[in-house]
N, CA, C and O atoms as CSV, one atom per row, in Angstrom:
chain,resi,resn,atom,element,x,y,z
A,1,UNK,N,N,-20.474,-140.197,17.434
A,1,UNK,CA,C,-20.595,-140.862,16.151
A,1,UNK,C,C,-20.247,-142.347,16.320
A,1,UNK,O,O,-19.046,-142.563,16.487
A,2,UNK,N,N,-21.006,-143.338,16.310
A,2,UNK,CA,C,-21.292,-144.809,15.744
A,2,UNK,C,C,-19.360,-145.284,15.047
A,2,UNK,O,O,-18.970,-144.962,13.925
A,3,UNK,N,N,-18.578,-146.000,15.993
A,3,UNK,CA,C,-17.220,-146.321,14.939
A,3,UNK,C,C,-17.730,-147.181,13.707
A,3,UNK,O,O,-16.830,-147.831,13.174
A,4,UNK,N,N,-18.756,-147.291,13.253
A,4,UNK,CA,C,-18.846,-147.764,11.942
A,4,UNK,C,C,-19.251,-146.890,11.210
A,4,UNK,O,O,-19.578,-147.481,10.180
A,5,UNK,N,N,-19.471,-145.667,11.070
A,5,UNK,CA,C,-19.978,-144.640,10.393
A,5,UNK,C,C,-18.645,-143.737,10.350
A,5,UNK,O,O,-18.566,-143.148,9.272
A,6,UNK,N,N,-17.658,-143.486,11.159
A,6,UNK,CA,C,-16.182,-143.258,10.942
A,6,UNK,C,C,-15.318,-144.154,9.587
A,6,UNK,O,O,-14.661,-143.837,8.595
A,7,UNK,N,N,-15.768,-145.386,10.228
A,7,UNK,CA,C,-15.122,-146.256,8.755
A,7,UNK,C,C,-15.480,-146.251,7.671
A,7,UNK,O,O,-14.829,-146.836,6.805
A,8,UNK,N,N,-16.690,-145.551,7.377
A,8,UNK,CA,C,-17.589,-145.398,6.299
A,8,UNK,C,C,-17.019,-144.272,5.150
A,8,UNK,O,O,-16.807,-144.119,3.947
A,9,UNK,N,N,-16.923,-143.469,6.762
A,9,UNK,CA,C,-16.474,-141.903,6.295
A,9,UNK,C,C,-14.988,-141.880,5.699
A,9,UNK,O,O,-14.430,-141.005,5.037
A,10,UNK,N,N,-14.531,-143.117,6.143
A,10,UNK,CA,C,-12.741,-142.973,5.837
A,10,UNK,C,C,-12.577,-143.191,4.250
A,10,UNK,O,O,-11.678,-142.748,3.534
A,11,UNK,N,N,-13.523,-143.874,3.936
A,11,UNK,CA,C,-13.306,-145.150,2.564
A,11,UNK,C,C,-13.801,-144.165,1.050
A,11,UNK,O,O,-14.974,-143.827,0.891
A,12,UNK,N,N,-13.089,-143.935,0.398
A,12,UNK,CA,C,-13.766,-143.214,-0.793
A,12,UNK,C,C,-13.181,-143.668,-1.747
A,12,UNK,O,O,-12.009,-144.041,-1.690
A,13,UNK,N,N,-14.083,-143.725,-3.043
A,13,UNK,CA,C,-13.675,-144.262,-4.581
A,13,UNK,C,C,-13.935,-143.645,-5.492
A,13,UNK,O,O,-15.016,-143.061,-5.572
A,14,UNK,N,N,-12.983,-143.596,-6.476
A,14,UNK,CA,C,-12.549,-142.619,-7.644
A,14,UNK,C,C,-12.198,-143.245,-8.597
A,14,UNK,O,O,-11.315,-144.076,-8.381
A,15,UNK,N,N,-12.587,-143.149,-9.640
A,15,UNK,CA,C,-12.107,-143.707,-11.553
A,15,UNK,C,C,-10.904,-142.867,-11.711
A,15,UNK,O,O,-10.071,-143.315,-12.499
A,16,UNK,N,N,-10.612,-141.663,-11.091
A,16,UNK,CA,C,-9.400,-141.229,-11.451
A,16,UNK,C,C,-8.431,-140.473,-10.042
A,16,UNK,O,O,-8.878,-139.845,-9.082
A,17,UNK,N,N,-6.959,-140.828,-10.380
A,17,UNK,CA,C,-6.133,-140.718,-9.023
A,17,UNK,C,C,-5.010,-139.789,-9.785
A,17,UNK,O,O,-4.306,-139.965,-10.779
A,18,UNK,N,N,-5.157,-138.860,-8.972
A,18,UNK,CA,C,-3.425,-138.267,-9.509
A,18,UNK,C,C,-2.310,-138.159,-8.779
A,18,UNK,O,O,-2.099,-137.406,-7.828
A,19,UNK,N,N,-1.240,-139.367,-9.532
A,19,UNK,CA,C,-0.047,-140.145,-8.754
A,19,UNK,C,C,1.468,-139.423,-8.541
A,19,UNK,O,O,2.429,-139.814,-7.878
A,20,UNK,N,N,1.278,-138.093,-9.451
A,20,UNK,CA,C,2.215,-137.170,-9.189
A,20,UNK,C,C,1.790,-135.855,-9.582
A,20,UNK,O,O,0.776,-135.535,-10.203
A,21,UNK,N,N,2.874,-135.021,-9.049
A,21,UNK,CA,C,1.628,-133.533,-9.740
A,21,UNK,C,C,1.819,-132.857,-11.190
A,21,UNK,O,O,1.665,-131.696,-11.569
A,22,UNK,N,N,2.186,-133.947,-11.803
A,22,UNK,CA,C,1.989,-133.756,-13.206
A,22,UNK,C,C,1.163,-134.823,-13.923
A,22,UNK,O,O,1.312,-134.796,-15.145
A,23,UNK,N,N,0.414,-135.660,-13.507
A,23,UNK,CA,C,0.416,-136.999,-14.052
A,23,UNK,C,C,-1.213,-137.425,-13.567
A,23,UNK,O,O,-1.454,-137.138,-12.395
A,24,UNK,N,N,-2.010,-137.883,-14.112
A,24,UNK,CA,C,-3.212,-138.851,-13.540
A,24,UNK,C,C,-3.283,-140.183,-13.990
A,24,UNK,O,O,-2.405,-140.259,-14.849
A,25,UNK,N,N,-3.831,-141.255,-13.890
A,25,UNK,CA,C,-4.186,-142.049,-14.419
A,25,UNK,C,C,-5.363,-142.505,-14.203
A,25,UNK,O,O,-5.482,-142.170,-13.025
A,26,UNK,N,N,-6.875,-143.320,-14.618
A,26,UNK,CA,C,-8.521,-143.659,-14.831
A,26,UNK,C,C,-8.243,-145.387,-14.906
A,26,UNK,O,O,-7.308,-146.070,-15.324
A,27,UNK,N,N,-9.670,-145.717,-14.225
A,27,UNK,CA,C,-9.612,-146.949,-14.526
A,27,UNK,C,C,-9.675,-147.581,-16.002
A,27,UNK,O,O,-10.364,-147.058,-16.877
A,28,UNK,N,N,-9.094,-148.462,-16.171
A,28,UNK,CA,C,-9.170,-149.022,-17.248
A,28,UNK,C,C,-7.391,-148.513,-17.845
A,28,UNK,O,O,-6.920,-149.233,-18.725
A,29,UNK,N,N,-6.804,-147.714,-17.507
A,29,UNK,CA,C,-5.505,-147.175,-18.219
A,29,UNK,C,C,-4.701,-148.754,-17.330
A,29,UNK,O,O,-4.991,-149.566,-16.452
A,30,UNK,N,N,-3.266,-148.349,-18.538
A,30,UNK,CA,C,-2.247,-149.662,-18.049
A,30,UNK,C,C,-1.332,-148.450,-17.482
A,30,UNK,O,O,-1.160,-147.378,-18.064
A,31,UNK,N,N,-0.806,-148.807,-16.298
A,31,UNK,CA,C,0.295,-148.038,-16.166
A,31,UNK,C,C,1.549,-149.528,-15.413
A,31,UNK,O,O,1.384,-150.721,-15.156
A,32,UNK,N,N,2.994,-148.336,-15.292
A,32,UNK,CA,C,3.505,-148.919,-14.992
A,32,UNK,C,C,3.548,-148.656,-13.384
A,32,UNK,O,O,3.027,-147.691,-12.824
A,33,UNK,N,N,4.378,-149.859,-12.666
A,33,UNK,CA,C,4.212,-149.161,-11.099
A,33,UNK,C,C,5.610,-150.148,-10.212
A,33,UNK,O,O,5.935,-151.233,-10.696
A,34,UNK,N,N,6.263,-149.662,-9.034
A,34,UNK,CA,C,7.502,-150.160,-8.659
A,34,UNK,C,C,6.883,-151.153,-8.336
A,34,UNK,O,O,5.691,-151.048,-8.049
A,35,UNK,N,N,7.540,-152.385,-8.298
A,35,UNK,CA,C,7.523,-153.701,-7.855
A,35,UNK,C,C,8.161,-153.960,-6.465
A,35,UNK,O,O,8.167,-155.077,-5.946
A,36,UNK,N,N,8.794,-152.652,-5.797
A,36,UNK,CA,C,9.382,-153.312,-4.302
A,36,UNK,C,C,10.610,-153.985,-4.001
A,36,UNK,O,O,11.099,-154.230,-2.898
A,37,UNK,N,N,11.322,-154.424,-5.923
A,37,UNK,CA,C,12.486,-154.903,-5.384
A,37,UNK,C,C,13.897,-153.722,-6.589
A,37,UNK,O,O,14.909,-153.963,-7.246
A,38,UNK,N,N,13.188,-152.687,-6.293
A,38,UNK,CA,C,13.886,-151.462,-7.374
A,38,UNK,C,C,13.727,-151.797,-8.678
A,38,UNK,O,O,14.529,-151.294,-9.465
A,39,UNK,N,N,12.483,-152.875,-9.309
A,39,UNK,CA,C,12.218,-152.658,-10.567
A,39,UNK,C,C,10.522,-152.050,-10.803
A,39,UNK,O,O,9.981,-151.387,-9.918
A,40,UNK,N,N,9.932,-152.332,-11.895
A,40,UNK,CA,C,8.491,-152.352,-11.506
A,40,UNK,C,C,7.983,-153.098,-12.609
A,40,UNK,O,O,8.670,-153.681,-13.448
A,41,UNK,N,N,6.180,-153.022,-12.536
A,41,UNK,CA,C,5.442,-154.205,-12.964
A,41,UNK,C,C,4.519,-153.147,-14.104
A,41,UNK,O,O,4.642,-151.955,-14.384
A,42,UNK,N,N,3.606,-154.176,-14.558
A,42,UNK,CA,C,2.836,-153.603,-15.181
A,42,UNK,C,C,1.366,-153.618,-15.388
A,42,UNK,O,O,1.102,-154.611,-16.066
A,43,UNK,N,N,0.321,-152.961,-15.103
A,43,UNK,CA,C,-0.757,-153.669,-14.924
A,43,UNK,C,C,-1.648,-152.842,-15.062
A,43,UNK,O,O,-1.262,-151.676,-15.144
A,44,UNK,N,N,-3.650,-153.185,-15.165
A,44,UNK,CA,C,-4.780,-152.064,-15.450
A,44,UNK,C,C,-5.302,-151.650,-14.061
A,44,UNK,O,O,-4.982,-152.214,-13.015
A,45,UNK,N,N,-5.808,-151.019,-14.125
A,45,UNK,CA,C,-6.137,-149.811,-12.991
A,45,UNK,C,C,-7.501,-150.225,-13.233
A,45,UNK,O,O,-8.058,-150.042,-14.315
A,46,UNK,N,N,-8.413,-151.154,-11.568
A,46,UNK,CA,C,-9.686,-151.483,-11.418
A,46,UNK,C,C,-9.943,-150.578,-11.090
A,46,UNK,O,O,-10.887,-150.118,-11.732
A,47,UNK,N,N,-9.347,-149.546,-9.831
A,47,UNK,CA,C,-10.382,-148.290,-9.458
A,47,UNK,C,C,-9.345,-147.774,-8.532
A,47,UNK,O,O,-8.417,-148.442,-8.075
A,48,UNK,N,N,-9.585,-146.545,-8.302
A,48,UNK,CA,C,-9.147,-145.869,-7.476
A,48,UNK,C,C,-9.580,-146.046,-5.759
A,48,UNK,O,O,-10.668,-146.613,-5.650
A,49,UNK,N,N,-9.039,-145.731,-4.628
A,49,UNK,CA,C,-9.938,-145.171,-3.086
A,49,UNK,C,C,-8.720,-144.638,-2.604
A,49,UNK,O,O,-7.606,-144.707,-3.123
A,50,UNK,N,N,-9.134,-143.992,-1.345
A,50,UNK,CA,C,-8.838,-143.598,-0.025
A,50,UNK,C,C,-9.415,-144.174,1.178
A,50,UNK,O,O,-10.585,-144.176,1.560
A,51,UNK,N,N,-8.336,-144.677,1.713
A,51,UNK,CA,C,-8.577,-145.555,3.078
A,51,UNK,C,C,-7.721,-144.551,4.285
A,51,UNK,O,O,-6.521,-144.450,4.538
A,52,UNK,N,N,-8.958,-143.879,4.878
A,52,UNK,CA,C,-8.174,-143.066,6.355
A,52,UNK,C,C,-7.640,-142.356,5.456
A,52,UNK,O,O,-6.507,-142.614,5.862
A,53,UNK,N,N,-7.467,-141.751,4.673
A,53,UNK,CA,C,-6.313,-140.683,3.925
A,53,UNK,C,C,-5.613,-140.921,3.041
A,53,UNK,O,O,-5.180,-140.085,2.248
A,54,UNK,N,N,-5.300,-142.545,3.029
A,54,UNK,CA,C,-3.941,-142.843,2.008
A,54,UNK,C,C,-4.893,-143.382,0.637
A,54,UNK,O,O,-5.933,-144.041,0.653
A,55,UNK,N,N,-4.213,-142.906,-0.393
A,55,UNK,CA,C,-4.159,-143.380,-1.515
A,55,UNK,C,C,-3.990,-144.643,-2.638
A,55,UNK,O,O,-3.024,-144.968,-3.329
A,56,UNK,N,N,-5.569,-145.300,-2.496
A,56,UNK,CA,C,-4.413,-147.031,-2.751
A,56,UNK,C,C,-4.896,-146.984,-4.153
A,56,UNK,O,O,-5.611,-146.002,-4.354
A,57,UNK,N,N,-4.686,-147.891,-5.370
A,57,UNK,CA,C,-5.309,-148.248,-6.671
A,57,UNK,C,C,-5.089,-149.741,-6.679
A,57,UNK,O,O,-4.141,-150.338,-6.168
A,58,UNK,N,N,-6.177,-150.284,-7.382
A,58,UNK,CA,C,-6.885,-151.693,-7.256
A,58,UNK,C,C,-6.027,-152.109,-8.680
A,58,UNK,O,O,-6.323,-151.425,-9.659
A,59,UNK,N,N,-5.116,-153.039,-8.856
A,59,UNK,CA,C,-4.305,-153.018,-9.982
A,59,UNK,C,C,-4.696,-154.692,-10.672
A,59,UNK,O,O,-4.597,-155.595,-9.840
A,60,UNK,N,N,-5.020,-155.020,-11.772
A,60,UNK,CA,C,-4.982,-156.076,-12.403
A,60,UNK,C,C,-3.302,-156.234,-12.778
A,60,UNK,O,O,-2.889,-155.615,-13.759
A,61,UNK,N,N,-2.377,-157.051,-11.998
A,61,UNK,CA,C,-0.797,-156.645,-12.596
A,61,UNK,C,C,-0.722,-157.950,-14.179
A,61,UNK,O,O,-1.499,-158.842,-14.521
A,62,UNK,N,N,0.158,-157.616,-14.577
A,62,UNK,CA,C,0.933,-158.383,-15.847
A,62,UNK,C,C,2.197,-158.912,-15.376
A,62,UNK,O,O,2.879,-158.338,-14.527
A,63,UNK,N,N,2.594,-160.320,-16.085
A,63,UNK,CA,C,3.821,-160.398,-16.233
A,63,UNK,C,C,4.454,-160.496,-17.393
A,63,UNK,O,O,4.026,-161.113,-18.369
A,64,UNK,N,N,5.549,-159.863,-17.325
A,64,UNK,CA,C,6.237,-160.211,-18.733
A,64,UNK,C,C,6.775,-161.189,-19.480
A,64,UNK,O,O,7.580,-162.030,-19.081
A,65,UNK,N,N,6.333,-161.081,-20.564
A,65,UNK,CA,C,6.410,-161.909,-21.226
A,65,UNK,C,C,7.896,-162.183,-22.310
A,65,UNK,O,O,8.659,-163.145,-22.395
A,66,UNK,N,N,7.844,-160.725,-23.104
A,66,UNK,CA,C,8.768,-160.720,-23.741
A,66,UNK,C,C,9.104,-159.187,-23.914
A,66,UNK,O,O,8.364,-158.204,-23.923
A,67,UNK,N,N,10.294,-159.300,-24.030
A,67,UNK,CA,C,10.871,-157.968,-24.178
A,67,UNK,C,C,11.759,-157.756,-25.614
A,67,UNK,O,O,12.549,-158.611,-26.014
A,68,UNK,N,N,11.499,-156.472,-26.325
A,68,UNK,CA,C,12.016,-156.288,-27.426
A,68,UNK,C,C,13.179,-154.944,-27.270
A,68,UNK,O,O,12.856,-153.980,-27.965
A,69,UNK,N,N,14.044,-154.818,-26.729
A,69,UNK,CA,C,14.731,-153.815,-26.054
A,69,UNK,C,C,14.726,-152.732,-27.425
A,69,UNK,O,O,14.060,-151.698,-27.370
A,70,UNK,N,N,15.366,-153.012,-28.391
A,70,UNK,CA,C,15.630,-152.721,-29.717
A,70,UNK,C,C,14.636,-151.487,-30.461
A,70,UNK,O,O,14.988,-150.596,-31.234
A,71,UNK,N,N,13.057,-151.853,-29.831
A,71,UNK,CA,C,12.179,-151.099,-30.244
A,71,UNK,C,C,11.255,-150.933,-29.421
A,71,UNK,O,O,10.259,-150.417,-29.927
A,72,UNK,N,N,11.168,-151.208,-28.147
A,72,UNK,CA,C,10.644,-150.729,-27.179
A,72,UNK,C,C,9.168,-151.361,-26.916
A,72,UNK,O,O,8.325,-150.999,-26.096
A,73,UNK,N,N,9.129,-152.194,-27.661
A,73,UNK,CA,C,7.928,-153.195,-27.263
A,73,UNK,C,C,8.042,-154.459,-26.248
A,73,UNK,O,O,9.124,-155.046,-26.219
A,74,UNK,N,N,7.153,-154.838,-25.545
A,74,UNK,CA,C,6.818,-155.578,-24.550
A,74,UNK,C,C,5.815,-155.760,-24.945
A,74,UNK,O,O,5.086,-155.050,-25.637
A,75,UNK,N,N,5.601,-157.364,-24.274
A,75,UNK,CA,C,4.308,-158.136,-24.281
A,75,UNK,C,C,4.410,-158.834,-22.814
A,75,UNK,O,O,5.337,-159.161,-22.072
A,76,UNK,N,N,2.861,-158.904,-22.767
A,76,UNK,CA,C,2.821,-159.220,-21.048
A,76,UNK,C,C,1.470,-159.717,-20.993
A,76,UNK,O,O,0.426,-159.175,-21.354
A,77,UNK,N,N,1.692,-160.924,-20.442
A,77,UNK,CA,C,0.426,-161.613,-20.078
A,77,UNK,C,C,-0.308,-161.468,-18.745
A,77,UNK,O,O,0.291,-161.500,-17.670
A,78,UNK,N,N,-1.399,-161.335,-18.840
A,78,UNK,CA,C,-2.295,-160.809,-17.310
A,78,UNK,C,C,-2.608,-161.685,-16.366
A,78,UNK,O,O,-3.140,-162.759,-16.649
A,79,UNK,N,N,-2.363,-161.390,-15.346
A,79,UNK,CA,C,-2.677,-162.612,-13.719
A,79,UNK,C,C,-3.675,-162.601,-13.258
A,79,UNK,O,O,-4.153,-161.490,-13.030
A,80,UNK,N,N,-4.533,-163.910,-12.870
A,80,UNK,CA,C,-5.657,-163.326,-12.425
A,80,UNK,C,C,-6.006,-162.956,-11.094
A,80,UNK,O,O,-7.154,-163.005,-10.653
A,81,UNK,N,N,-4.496,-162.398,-10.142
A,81,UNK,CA,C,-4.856,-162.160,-9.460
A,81,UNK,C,C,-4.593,-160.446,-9.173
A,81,UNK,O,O,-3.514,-159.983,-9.542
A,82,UNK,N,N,-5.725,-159.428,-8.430
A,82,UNK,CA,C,-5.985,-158.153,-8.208
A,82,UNK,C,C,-4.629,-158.045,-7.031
A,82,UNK,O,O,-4.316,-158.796,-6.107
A,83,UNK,N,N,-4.029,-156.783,-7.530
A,83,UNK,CA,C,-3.576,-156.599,-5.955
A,83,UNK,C,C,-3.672,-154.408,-6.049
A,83,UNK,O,O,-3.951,-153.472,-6.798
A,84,UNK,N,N,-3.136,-154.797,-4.483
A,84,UNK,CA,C,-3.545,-153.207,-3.739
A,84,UNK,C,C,-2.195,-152.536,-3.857
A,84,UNK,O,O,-1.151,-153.058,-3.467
A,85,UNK,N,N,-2.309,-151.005,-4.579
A,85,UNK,CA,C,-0.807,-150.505,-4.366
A,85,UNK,C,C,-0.925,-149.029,-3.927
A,85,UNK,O,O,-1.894,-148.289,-4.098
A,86,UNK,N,N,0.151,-148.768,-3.379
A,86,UNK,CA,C,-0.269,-147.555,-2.979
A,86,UNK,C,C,0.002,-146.238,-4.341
A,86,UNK,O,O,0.876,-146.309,-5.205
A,87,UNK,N,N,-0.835,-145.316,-4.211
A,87,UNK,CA,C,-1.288,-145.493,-5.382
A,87,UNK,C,C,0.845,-144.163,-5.784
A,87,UNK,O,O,1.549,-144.025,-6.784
A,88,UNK,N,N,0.907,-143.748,-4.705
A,88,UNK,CA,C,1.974,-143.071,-5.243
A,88,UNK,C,C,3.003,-144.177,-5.999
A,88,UNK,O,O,3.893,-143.727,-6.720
A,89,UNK,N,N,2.913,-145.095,-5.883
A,89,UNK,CA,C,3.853,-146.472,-6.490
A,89,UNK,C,C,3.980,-146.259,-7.890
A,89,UNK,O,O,4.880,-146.753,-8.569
A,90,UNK,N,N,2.741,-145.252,-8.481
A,90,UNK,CA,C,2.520,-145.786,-9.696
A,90,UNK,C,C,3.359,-144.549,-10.138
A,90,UNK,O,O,3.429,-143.407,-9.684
A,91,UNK,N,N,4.221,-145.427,-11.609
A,91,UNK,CA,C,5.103,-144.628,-12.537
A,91,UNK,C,C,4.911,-144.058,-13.206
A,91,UNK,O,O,5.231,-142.898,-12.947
A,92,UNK,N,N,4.276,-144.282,-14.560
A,92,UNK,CA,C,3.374,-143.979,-15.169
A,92,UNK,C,C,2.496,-144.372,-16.443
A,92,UNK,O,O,2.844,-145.495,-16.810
A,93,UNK,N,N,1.744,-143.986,-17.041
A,93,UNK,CA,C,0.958,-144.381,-17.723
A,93,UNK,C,C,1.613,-144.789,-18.877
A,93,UNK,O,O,2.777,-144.490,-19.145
A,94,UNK,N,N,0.594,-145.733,-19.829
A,94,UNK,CA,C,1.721,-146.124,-20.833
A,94,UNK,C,C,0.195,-146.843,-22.411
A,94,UNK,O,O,-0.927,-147.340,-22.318
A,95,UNK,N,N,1.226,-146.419,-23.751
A,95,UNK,CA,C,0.415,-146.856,-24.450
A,95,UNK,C,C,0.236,-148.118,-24.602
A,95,UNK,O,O,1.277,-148.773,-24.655
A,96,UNK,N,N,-1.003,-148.843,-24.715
A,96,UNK,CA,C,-1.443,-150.596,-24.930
A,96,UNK,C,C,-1.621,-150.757,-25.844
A,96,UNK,O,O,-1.560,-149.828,-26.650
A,97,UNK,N,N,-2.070,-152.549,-26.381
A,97,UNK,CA,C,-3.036,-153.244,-26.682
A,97,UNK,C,C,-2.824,-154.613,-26.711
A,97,UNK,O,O,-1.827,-155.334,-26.734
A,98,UNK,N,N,-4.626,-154.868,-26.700
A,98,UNK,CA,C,-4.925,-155.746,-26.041
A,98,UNK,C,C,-4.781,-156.538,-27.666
A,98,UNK,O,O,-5.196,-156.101,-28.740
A,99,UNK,N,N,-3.897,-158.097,-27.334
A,99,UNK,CA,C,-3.940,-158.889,-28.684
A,99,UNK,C,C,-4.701,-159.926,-28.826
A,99,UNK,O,O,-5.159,-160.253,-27.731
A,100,UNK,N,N,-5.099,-160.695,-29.799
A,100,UNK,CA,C,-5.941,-161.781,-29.903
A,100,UNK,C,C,-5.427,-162.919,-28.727
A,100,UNK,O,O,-6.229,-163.444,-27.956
A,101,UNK,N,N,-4.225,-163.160,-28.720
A,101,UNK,CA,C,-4.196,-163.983,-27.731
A,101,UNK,C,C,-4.158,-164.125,-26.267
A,101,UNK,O,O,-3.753,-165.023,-25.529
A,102,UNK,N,N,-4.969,-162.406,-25.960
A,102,UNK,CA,C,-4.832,-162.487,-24.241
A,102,UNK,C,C,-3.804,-162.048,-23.770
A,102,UNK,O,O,-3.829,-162.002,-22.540
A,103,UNK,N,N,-2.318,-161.481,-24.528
A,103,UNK,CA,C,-1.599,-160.732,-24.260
A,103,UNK,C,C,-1.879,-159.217,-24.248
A,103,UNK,O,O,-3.003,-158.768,-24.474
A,104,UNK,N,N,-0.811,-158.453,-23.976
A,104,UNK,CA,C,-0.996,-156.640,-23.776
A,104,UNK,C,C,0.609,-156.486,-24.393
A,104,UNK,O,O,1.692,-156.940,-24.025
A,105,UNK,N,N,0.170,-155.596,-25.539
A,105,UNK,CA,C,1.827,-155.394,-25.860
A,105,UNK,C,C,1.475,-153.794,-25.205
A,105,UNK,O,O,0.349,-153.297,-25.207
A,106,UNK,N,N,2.382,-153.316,-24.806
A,106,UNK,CA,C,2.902,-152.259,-23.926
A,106,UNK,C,C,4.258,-151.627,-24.960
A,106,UNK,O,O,5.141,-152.237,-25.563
A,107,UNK,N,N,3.969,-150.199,-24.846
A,107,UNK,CA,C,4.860,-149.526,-25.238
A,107,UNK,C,C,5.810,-149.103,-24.301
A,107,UNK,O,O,5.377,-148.143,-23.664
A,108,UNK,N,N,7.146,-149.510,-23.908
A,108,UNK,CA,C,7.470,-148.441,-22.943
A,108,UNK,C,C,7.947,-147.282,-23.188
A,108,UNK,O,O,8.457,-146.967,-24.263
A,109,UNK,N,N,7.788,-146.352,-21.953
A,109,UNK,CA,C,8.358,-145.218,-21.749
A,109,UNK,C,C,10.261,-145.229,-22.326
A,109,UNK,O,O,10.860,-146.297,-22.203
A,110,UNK,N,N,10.879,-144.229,-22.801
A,110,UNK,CA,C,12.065,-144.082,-22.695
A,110,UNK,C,C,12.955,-144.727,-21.449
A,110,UNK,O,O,13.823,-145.600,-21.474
A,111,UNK,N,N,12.419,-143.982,-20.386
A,111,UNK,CA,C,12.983,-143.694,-19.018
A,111,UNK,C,C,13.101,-145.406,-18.610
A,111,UNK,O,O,14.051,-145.799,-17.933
A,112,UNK,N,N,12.017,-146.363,-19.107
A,112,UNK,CA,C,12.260,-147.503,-18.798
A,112,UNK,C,C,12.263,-149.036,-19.761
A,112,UNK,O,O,11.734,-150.129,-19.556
A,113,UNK,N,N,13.096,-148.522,-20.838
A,113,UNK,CA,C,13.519,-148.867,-21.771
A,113,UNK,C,C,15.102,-149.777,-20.926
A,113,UNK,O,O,15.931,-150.354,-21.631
């Protein structure tokens, strides 16, 4: 077999990934996901793949903007830059919306309240 037809074979893409075995998330959902320094970020899900086996998701991330501890709202403005995570990183899904001014207010979870 041709090693470019191996690399071919390695690479697969999916609208939907399931990041624990209770849990999925689809492109277009916001979830939350660790950031690497024991907190995490927040951001939309471009697409799912598998590279060689592992699990990555294509993430549009957010930063925060403002935090309402009190009632559990967040607002978070979007970066324009894509990054790669592995996809077990991700925490979990979370309710949005998108506001007139290009922000995402985000509901959080309890757990990360």
């Amino acid at each position: 077999m041709d090693p470019t037809e191996d690399a071919v074979d390695s690479f697969k893409v999916t609208t939907t990934c399931r990041f624990s075995p209770l849990a999925t998330c689809h492109k277009g959902d916001v979830v939350l996901f660790r950031d690497g320094l024991g907190g995490f970020k927040a951001g939309q899900i471009q697409l799912h793949c598998e590279v060689q086996g592992v699990p990555i998701s294509l993430i549009s991330p957010y930063v925060i903007h403002k935090l309402e501890a009190d009632c559990s709202h967040s607002v978070w403005t979007p970066l324009d830059n894509n990054s790669f995570v592995e996809s077990d990183q991700i925490l979990d899904t979370v309710v949005y919306s998108a506001r007139p001014d290009g922000k995402v207010a985000i509901l959080l979870p309890l757990e990360f309240r």
